[in-house]
MDTraj code that builds the backbone (N, CA, C; nanometers):
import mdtraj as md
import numpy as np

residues = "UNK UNK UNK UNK UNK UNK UNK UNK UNK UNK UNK UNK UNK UNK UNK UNK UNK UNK UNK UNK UNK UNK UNK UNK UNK UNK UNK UNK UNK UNK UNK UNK UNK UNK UNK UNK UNK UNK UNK UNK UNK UNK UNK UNK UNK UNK UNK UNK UNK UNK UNK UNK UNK UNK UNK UNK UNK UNK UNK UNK UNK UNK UNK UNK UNK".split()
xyz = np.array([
    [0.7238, 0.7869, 0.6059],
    [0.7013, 0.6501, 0.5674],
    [0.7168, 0.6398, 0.4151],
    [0.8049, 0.5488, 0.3846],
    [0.7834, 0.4746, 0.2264],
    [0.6982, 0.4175, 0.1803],
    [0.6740, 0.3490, 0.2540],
    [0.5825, 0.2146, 0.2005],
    [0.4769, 0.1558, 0.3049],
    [0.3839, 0.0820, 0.2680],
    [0.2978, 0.0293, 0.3602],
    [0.3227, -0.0866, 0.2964],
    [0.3038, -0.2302, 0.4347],
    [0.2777, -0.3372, 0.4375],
    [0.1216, -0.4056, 0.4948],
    [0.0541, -0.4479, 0.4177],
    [-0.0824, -0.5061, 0.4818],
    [-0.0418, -0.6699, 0.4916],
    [-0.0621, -0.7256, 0.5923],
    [-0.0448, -0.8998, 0.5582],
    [-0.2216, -0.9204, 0.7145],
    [-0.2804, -0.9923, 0.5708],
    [-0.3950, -1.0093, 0.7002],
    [-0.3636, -1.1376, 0.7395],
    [-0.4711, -1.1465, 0.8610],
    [-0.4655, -1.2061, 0.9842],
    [-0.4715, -1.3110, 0.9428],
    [-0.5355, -1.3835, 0.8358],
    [-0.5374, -1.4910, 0.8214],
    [-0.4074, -1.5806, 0.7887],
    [-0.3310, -1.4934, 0.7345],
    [-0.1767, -1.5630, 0.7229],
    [-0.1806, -1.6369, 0.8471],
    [-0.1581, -1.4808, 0.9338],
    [-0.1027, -1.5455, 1.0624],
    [-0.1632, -1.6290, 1.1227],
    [-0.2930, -1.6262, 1.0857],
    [-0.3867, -1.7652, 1.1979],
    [-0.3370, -1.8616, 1.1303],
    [-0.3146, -1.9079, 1.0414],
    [-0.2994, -2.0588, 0.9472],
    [-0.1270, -2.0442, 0.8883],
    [-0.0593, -1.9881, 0.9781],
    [0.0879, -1.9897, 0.9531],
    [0.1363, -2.0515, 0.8027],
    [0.1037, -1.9896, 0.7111],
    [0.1042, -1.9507, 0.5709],
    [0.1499, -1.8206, 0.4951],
    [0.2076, -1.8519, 0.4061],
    [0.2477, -1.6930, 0.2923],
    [0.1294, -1.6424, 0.2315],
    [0.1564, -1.5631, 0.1642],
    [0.0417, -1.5537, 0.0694],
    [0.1258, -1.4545, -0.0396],
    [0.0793, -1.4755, -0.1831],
    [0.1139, -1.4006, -0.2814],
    [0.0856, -1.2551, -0.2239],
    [0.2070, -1.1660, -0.3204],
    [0.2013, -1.0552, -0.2798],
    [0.1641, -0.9275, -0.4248],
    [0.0933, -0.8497, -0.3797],
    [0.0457, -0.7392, -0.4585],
    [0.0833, -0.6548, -0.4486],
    [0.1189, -0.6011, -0.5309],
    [0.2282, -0.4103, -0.5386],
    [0.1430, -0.3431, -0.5665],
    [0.0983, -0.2149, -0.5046],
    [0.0061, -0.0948, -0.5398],
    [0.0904, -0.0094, -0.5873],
    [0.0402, 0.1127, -0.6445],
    [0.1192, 0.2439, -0.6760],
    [0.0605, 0.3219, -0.5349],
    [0.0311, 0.4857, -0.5398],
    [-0.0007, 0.5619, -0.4448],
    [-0.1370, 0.6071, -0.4807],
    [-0.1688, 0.5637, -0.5784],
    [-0.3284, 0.6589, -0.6278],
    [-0.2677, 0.7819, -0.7195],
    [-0.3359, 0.8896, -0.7093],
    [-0.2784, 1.0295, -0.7709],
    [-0.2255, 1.0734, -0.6655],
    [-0.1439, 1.1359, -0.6173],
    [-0.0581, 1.2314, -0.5368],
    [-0.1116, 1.1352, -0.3752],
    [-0.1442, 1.0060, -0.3622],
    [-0.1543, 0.9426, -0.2401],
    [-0.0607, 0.8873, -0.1510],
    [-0.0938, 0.8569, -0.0955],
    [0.0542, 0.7668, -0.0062],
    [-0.0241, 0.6065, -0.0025],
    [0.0772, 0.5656, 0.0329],
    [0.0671, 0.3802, 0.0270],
    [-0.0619, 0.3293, 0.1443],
    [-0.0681, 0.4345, 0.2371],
    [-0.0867, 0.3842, 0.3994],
    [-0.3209, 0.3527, 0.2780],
    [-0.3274, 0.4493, 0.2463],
    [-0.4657, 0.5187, 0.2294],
    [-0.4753, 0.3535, 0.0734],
    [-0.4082, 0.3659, 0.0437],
    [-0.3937, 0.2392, -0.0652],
    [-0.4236, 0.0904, -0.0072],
    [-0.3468, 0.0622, 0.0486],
    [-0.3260, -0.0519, 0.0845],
    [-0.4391, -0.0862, 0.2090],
    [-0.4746, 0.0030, 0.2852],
    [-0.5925, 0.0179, 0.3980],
    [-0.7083, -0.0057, 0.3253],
    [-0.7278, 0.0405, 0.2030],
    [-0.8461, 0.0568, 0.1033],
    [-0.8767, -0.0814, 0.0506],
    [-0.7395, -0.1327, 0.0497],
    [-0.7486, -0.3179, 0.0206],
    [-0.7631, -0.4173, 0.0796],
    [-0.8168, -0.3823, 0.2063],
    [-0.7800, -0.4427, 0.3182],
    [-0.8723, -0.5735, 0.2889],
    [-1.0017, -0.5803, 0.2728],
    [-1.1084, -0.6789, 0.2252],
    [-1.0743, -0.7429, 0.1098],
    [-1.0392, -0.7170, 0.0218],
    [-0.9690, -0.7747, -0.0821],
    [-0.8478, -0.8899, -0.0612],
    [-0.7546, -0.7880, 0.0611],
    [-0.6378, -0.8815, 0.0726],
    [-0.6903, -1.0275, 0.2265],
    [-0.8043, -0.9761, 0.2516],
    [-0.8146, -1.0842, 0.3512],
    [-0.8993, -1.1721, 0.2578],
    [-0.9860, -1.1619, 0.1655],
    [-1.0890, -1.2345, 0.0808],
    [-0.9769, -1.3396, 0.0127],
    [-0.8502, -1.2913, -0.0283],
    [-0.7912, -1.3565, -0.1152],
    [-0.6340, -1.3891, -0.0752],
    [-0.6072, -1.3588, 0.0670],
    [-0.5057, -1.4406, 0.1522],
    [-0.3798, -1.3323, 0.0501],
    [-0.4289, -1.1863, 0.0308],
    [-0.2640, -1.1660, -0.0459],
    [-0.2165, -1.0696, 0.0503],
    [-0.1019, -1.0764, 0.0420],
    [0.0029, -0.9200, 0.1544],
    [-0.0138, -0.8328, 0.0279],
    [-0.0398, -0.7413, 0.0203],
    [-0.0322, -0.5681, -0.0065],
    [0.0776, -0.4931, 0.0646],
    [0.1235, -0.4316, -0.0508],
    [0.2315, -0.2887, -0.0048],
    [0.1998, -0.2502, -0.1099],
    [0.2156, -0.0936, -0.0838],
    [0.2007, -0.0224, -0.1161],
    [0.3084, 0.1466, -0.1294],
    [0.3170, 0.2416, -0.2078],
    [0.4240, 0.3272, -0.1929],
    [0.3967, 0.4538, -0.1927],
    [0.4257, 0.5352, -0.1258],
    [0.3758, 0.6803, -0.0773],
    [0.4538, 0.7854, -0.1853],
    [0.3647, 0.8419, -0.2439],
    [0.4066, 0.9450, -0.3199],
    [0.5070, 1.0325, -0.3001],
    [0.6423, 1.0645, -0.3491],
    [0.7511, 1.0944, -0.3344],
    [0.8192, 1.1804, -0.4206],
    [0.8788, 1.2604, -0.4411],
    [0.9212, 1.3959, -0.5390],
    [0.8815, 1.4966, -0.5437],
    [0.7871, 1.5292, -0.6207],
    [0.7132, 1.6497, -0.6456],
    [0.6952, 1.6991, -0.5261],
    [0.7047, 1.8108, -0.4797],
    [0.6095, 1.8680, -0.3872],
    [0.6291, 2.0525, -0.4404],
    [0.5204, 2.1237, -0.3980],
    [0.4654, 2.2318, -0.4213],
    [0.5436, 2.2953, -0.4544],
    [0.6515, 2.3234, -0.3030],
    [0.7461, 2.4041, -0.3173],
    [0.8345, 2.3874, -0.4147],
    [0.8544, 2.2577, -0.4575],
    [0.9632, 2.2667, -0.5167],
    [0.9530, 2.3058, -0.7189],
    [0.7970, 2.3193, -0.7061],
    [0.7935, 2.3646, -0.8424],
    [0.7926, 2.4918, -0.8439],
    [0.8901, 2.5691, -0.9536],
    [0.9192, 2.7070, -0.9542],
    [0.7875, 2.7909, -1.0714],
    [0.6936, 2.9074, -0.9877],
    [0.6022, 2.9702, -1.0560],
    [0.6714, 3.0779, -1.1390],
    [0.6328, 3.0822, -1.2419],
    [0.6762, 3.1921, -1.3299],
    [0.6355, 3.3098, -1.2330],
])
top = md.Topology()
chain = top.add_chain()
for i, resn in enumerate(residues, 1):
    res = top.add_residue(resn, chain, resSeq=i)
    for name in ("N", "CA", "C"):
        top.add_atom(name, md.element.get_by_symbol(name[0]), res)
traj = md.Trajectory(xyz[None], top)
């Protein structure tokens, strides 16, 4: 997964948009743990959340002296 999308329910009950909020990943997080974390936030204040899963780095690919 790339990215997470949150759009709460309330959009959909009242067939409406809502402004949208871009997260990063946290430190070494993924989007899913981000955007889930906002979930009260984005229903308190009618916004869609996405969010983006940490991507590049990984262990292996850094070389140990």
């Amino acid at each position: 997964m790339v990215f997470t999308i949150l759009i709460p329910q309330i959009l959909a009950d009242e067939g409406r948009s809502g402004l949208m909020t871009v997260l990063g990943h946290g430190f070494m997080g993924d989007g899913d743990g981000m955007a889930t974390g906002s979930r009260e936030f984005a229903n308190l204040t009618g916004r869609v959340m996405i969010a983006t899963d940490w991507k590049g780095w990984r262990l292996m690919a850094i070389s140990m002296p």
